[in-house]
C-alpha positions as CSV (number, residue, x, y, z in Angstrom):
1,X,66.9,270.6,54.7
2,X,67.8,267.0,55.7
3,X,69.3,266.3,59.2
4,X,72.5,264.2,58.9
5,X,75.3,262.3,61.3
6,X,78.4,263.8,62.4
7,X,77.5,267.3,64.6
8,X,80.1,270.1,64.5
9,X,82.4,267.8,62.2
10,X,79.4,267.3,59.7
11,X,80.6,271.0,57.6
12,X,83.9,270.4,55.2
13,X,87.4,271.3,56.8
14,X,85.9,270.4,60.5
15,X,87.7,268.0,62.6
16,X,87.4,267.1,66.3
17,X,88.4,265.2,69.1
18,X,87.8,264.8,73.1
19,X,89.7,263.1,75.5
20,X,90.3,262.2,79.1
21,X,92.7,264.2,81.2
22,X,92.0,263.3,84.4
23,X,90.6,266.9,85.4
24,X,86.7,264.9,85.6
25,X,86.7,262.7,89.2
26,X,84.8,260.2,87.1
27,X,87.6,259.6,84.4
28,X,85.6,260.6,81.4
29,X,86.5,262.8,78.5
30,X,87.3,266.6,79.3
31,X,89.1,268.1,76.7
32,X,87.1,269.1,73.6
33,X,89.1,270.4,70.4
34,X,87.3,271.9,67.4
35,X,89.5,272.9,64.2
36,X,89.1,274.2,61.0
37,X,91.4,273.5,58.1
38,X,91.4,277.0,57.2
39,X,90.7,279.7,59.2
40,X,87.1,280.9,59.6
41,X,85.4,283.6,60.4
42,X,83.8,283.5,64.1
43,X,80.7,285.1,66.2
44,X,80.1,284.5,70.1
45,X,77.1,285.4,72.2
46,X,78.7,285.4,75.5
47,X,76.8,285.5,79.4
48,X,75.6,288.8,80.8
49,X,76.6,288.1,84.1
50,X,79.1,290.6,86.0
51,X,80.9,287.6,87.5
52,X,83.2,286.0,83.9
53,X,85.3,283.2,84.4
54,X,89.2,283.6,83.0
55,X,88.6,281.3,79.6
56,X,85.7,283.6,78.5
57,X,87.2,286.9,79.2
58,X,90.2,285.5,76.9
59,X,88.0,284.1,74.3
60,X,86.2,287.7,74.5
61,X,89.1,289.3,73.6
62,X,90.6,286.7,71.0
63,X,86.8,286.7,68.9
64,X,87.0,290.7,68.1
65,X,89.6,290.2,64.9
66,X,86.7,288.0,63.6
67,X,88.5,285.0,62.7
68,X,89.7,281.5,64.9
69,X,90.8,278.4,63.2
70,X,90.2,276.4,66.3
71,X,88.3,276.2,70.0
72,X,89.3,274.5,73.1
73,X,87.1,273.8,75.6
74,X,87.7,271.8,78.9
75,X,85.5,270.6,81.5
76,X,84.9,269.6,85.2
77,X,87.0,273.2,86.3
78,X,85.0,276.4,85.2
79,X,88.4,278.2,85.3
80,X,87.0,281.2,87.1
81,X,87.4,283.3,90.3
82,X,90.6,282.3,90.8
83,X,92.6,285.3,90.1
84,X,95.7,286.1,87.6
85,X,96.8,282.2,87.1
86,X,93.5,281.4,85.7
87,X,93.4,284.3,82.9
88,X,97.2,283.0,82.9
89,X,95.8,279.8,82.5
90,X,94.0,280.2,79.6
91,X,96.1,282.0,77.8
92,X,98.4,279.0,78.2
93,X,95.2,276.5,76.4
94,X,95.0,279.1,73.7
95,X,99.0,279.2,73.0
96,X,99.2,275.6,73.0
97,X,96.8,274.8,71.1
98,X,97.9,277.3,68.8
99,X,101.5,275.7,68.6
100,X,100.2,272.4,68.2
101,X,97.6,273.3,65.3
102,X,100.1,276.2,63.6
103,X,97.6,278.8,64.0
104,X,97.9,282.5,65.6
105,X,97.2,281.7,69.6
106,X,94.8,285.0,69.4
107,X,92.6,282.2,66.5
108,X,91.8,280.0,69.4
109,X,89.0,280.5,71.7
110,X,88.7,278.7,75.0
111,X,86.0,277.6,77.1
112,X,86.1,276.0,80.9
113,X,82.8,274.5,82.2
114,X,82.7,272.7,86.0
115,X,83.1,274.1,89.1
116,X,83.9,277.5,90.8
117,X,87.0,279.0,92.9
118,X,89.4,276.2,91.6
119,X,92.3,276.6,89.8
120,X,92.6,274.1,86.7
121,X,95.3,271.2,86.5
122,X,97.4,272.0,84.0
123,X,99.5,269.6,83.9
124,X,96.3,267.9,83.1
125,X,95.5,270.0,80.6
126,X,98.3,270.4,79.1
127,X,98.4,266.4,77.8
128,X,94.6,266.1,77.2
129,X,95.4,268.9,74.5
130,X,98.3,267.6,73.4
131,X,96.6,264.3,72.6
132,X,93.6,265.7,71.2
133,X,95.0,267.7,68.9
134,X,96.8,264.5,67.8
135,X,93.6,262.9,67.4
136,X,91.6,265.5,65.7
137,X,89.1,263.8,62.7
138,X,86.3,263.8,61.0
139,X,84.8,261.6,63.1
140,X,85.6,263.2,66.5
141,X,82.5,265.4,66.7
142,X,81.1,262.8,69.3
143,X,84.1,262.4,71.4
144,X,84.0,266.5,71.2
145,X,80.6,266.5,72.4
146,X,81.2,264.1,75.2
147,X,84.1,266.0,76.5
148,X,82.1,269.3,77.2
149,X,79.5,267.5,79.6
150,X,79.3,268.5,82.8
151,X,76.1,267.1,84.8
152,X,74.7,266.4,81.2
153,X,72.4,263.3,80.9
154,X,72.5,263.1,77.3
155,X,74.6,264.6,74.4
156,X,73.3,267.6,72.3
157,X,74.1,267.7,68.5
158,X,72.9,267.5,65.4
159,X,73.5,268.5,62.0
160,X,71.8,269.7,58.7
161,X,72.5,269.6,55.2
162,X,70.6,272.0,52.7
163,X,71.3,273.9,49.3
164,X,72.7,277.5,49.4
165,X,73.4,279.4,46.3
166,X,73.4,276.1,44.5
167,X,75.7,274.3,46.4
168,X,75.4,271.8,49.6
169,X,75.9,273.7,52.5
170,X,76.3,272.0,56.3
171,X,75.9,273.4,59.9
172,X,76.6,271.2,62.6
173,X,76.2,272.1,66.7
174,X,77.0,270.8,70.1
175,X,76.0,271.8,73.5
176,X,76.3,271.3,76.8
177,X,73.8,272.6,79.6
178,X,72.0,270.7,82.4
179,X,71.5,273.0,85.3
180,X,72.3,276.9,86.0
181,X,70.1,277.4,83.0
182,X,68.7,281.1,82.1
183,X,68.1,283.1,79.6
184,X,71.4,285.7,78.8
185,X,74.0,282.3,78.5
186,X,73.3,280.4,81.5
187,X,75.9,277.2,82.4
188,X,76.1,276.2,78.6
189,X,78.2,276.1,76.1
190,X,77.6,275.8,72.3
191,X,79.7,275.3,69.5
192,X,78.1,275.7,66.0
193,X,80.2,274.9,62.8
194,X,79.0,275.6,59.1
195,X,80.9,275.3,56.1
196,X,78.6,278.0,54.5
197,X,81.0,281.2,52.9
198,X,79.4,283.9,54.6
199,X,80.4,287.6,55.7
200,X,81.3,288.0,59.3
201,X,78.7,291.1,59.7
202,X,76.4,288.8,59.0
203,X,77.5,285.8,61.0
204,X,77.6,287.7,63.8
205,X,73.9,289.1,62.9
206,X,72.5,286.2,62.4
207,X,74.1,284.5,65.4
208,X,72.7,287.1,67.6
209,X,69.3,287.2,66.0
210,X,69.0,283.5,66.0
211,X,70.5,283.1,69.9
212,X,67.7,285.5,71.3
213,X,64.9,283.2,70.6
214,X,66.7,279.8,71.3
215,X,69.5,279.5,73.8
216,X,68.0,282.2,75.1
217,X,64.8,281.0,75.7
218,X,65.3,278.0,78.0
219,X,65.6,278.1,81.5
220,X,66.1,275.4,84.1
221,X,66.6,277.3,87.5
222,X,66.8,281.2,86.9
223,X,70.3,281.1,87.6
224,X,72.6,282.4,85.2
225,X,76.5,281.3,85.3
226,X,79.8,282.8,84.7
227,X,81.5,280.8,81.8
228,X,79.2,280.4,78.8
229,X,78.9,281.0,75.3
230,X,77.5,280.1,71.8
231,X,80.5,280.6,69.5
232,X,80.0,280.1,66.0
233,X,83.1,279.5,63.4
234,X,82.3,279.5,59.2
235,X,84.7,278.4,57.3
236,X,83.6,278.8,53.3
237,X,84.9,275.3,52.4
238,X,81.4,274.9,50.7
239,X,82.3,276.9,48.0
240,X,79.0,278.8,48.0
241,X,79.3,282.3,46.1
242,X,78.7,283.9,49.4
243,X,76.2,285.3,51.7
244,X,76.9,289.2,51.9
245,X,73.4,290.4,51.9
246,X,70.4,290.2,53.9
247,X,68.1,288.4,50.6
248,X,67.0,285.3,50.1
249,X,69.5,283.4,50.7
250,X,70.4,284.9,54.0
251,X,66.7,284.0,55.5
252,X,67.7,280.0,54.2
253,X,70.8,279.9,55.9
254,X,69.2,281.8,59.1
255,X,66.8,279.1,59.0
256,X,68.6,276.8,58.7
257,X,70.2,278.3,62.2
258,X,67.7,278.7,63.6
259,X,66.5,274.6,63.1
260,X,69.9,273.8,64.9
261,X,69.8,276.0,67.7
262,X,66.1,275.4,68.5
263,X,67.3,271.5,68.8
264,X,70.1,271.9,70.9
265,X,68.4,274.3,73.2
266,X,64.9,272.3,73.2
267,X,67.3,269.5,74.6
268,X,68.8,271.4,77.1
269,X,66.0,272.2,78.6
270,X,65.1,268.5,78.4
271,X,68.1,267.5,80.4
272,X,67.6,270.0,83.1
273,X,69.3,268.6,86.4
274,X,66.5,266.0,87.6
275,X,63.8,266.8,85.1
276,X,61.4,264.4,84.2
277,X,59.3,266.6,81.9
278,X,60.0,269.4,79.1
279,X,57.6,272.2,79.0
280,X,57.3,275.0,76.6
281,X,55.4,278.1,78.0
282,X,53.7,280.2,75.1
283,X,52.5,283.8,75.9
284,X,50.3,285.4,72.9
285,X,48.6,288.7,73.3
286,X,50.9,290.8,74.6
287,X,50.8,294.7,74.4
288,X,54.4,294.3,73.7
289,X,57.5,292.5,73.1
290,X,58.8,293.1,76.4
291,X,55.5,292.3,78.3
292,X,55.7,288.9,76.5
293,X,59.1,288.4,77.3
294,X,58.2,288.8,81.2
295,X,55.4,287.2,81.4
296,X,57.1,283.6,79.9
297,X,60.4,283.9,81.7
298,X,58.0,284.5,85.2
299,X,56.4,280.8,84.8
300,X,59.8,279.3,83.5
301,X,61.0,280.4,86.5
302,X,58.1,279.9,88.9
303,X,59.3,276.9,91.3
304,X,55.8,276.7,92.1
305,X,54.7,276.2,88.9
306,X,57.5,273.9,88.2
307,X,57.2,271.5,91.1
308,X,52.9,271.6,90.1
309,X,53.8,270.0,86.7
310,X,56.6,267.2,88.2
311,X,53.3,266.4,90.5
312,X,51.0,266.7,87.6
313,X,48.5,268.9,89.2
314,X,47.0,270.8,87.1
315,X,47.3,274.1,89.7
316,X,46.7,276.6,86.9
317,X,46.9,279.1,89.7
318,X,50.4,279.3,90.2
319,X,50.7,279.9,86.8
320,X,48.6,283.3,86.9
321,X,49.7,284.0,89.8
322,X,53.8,284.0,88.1
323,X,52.0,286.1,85.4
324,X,50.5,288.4,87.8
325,X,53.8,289.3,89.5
326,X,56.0,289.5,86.3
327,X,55.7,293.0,85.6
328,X,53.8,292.6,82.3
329,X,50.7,295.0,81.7
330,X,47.5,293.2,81.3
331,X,44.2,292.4,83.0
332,X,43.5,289.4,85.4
333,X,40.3,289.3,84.2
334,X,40.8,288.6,80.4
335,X,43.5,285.8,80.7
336,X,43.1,282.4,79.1
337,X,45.2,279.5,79.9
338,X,45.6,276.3,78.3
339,X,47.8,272.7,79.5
340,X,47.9,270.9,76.4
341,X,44.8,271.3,74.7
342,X,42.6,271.8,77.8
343,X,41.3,275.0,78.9
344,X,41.6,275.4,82.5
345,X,40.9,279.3,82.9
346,X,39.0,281.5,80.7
347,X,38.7,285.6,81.3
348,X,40.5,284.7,84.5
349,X,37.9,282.6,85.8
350,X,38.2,278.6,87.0
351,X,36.8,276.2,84.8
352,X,35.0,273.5,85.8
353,X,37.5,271.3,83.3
354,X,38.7,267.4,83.1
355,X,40.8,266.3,86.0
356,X,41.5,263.0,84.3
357,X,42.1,264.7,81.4
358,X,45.0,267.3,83.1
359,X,46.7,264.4,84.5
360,X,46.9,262.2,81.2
361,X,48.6,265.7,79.7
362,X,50.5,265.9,82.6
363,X,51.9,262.9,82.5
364,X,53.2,263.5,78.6
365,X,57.0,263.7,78.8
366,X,56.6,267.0,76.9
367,X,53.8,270.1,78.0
368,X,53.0,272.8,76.3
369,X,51.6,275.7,78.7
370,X,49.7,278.5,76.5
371,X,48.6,281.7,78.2
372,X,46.2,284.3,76.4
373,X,46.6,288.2,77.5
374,X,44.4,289.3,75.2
375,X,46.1,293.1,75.3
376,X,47.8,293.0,71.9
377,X,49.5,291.1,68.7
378,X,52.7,289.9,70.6
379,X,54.2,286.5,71.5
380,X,57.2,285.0,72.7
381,X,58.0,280.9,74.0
382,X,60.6,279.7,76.6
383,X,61.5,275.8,77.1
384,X,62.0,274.7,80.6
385,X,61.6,271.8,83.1
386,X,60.1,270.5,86.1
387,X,61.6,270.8,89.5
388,X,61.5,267.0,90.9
389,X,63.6,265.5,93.8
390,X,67.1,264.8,92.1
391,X,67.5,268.7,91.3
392,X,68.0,269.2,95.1
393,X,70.1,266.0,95.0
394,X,72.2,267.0,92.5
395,X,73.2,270.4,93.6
396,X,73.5,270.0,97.2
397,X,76.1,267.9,96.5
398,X,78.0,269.7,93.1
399,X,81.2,269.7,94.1
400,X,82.0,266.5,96.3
């Protein structure tokens, strides 16, 4: 597998574009449109909160036939809570965008990423899809990627190449995601393109399998937002006999998958509002999956634990302590905990270990916390961030 240029434009038949329609106070790009030159088959992972903004319950409905042949996504307006109009709304993105490509509108899903309670400009809109649609390319995955940024730092692609069933076989990605980050679809959105010919039972399997251990393993805040997705679109223009059952071939392409996603989510977490340090928590020893789950998502969460690493102090007792409360079933008294390579607790215990040392780890751009339960065989990982001044910065002041 060989990582290559182009993001969700790298698979045959993909094209893309982004452009500037005024709906960002800024002026940069804020509509994003990804086609297919044939219509593929599509999977989503949408957000588990109540609260769904008007794009995502259309795009909800439009992904059940299984197919799309294009997604529109804008930014700088989250298109939700703002009654009838906004479903209305993006209805309107889906139709047009279906007019303008010559595709059924219910083959366009539609994504809106900003801020709540405001109804979009679609006027606005309305040209920005217009000209991007005019622009679509093989070159436009960039522009795409640009156009979905919200508070975003840095852009989050990639693609891979690799050999399926004896043919070369692409998946390309994008994402946005900077803040309102938690597991269950936080404020991102992801678009993953493959030109791999693959059933949509197993798209949609794979998808989901693959989703639960990436996207939905990083978490910058706790919170958890009303507009995002991971939509996935495969379009068979590589000519590969096809993947219809769970074999060999399957685990390549799901690993393949999973490579992507693990990037794009890895950077997320990375570019969390004001971060200044990526951190990967591992739990191992776990008398279950669930227990595992809890006990990593209670650090990632911790702002305690999270404001201790911006300040690199090594205060391994908040992380316990975010253990202890988590719900998870195990005993205090066993637990081992590692920053970096350097044992800092054993059996629960305080070790008399290397300040100097702690602080050169801590001061590493990328941490990994490991905690030992030592109650049974299982593990699980989140990515998250540090808490640092600009966070507070950034979101006192979101929507002026």
């Amino acid at each position: 597998m060989n990582i290559i240029d182009g993001g969700v434009t790298a698979p045959k038949g993909f094209t893309a574009a982004g452009e500037a329609s005024g709906l960002k106070k800024n002026g940069k790009k804020d509509i994003a449109v990804v086609a297919s030159v044939d219509t593929a088959v599509a999977a989503g992972v949408f957000t588990t909160n109540v609260v769904k903004g008007h794009s995502l319950q259309v795009t909800m409905e439009n992904i059940k036939n299984g197919y799309a042949n294009a997604i529109v996504i804008n930014s700088g307006n989250a298109n939700a809570c703002v009654g009838e109009e906004g479903y209305k709304d993006a209805k309107e993105m889906a139709d047009l965008t279906a007019k303008l490509l010559q595709c059924e509108p219910e083959n366009v899903l539609v994504g809106s990423t900003g801020v709540i309670g405001m109804r979009l400009n679609m006027p606005a809109v309305r040209s920005g899809i217009r000209t991007a649609c005019t622009r679509l390319s093989e070159e436009g995955g960039h522009d795409a990627e640009e156009a979905i940024m919200t508070t975003d730092t840095i852009a989050k692609e990639i693609a891979v190449e690799f050999e399926l069933q004896d043919e070369t076989v692409r998946i390309g990605g994008m994402a946005k995601g900077s803040g309102m980050i938690h597991p269950n679809m936080a404020t991102m959105i992801g678009v993953i393109t493959t030109d791999a010919n693959i059933s949509r039972g197993l798209l949609d399997k794979t998808l989901k399998q693959v989703v639960k251990h990436t996207f939905n393993r990083v978490s910058v805040d706790g919170d958890t937002s009303v507009c995002d997705m991971v939509l996935m679109l495969a379009n068979g223009e590589a000519n590969n006999a096809g993947i219809v059952k769970e074999d060999a071939e399957f685990e390549k392409f799901k690993k393949a998958l999973e490579f992507v996603c693990t990037y794009l989510a890895r950077l997320i977490a990375k570019d969390g509002e004001g971060a200044t340090k990526l951190i990967e928590i591992l739990v191992n020893g776990a008398l279950d999956e669930e227990d595992a789950y809890k006990a990593v998502n209670a650090v990632a969460k911790s702002p305690l634990v999270k404001t201790a690493i911006f300040g690199e102090d090594a205060n391994w007792g908040r992380i316990l302590t975010a253990v202890g409360y988590s719900g998870a079933e195990f005993d205090p008294n066993l637990v081992d905990i590692f920053i970096g390579d350097l044992m800092v607790c054993r059996n629960g215990v305080a070790l008399n270990f290397d300040e100097d040392k702690a602080k050169k780890i801590l001061k590493e751009r990328e941490i990994k916390i490991t905690i030992n339960l030592k109650k049974g065989n299982y593990s699980d990982r989140i990515w998250t961030c540090d808490f640092s001044y600009d966070y507070v910065k950034i979101n006192g002041s979101y929507r002026t």
